[in-house]
N, C-alpha and C positions, 0 to 999 in steps of 0.2 A: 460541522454538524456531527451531533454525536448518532451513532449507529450500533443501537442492541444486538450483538451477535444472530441470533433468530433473523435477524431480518436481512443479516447479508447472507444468506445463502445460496449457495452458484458461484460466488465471487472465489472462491479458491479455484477453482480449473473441477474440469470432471474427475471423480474417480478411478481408480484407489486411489485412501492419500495414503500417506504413511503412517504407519503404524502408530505413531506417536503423536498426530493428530489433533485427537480428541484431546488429550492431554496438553497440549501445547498452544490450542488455538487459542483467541483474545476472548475476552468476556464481552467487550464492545472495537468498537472503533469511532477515529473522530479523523474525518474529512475534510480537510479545508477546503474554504469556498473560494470561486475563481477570482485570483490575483492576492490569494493568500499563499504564504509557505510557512513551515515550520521547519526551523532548525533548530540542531543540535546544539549541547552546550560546547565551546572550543570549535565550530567550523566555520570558514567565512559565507558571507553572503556572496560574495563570485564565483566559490564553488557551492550552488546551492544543486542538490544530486538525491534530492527525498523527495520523492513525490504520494500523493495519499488522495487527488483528487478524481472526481467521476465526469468532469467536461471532457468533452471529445478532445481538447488539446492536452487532458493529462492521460486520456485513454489510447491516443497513439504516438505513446514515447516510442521510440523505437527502442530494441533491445540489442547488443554489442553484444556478440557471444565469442572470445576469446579461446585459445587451448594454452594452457599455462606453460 
C-alpha cells in the first residue's frame, strides 16, 4: 500500500526528531500487505530482517538492543 507522507504522521515516535528531519524524511511510503515481504537486491529469503508492515504481528517485532 502506498502511503503519502501527510498521512503517516505520528508514525516516527514523538518529538524532537533530529534536526535533520525534515530534510531527510520519505515523500511516501509503501507497506506491505500481510504475508508479503520485500527484499533487498543480494539478501536471502531465510534471513528475511525488513519489515514495513502495520498488522499487529509486524507492530510487535520485538527490538534486540545490543552495546557494541
Amino acid at each position: 500500500t502506498w502511503v503519502p507522507f501527510e498521512e503517516a504522521s505520528g508514525w516516527w515516535g514523538p518529538p524532537p526528531y533530529h534536526p535533520e528531519f525534515s530534510d531527510r524524511a520519505p515523500d511516501s511510503l509503501i507497506l506491505a500487505g500481510e504475508g508479503v515481504a520485500f527484499h533487498h537486491d543480494g539478501t536471502s529469503i531465510e534471513f528475511a530482517c525488513d519489515h514495513g508492515g502495520i498488522t499487529d504481528a509486524e507492530l510487535r517485532i520485538p527490538v534486540l538492543v545490543g552495546k557494541p
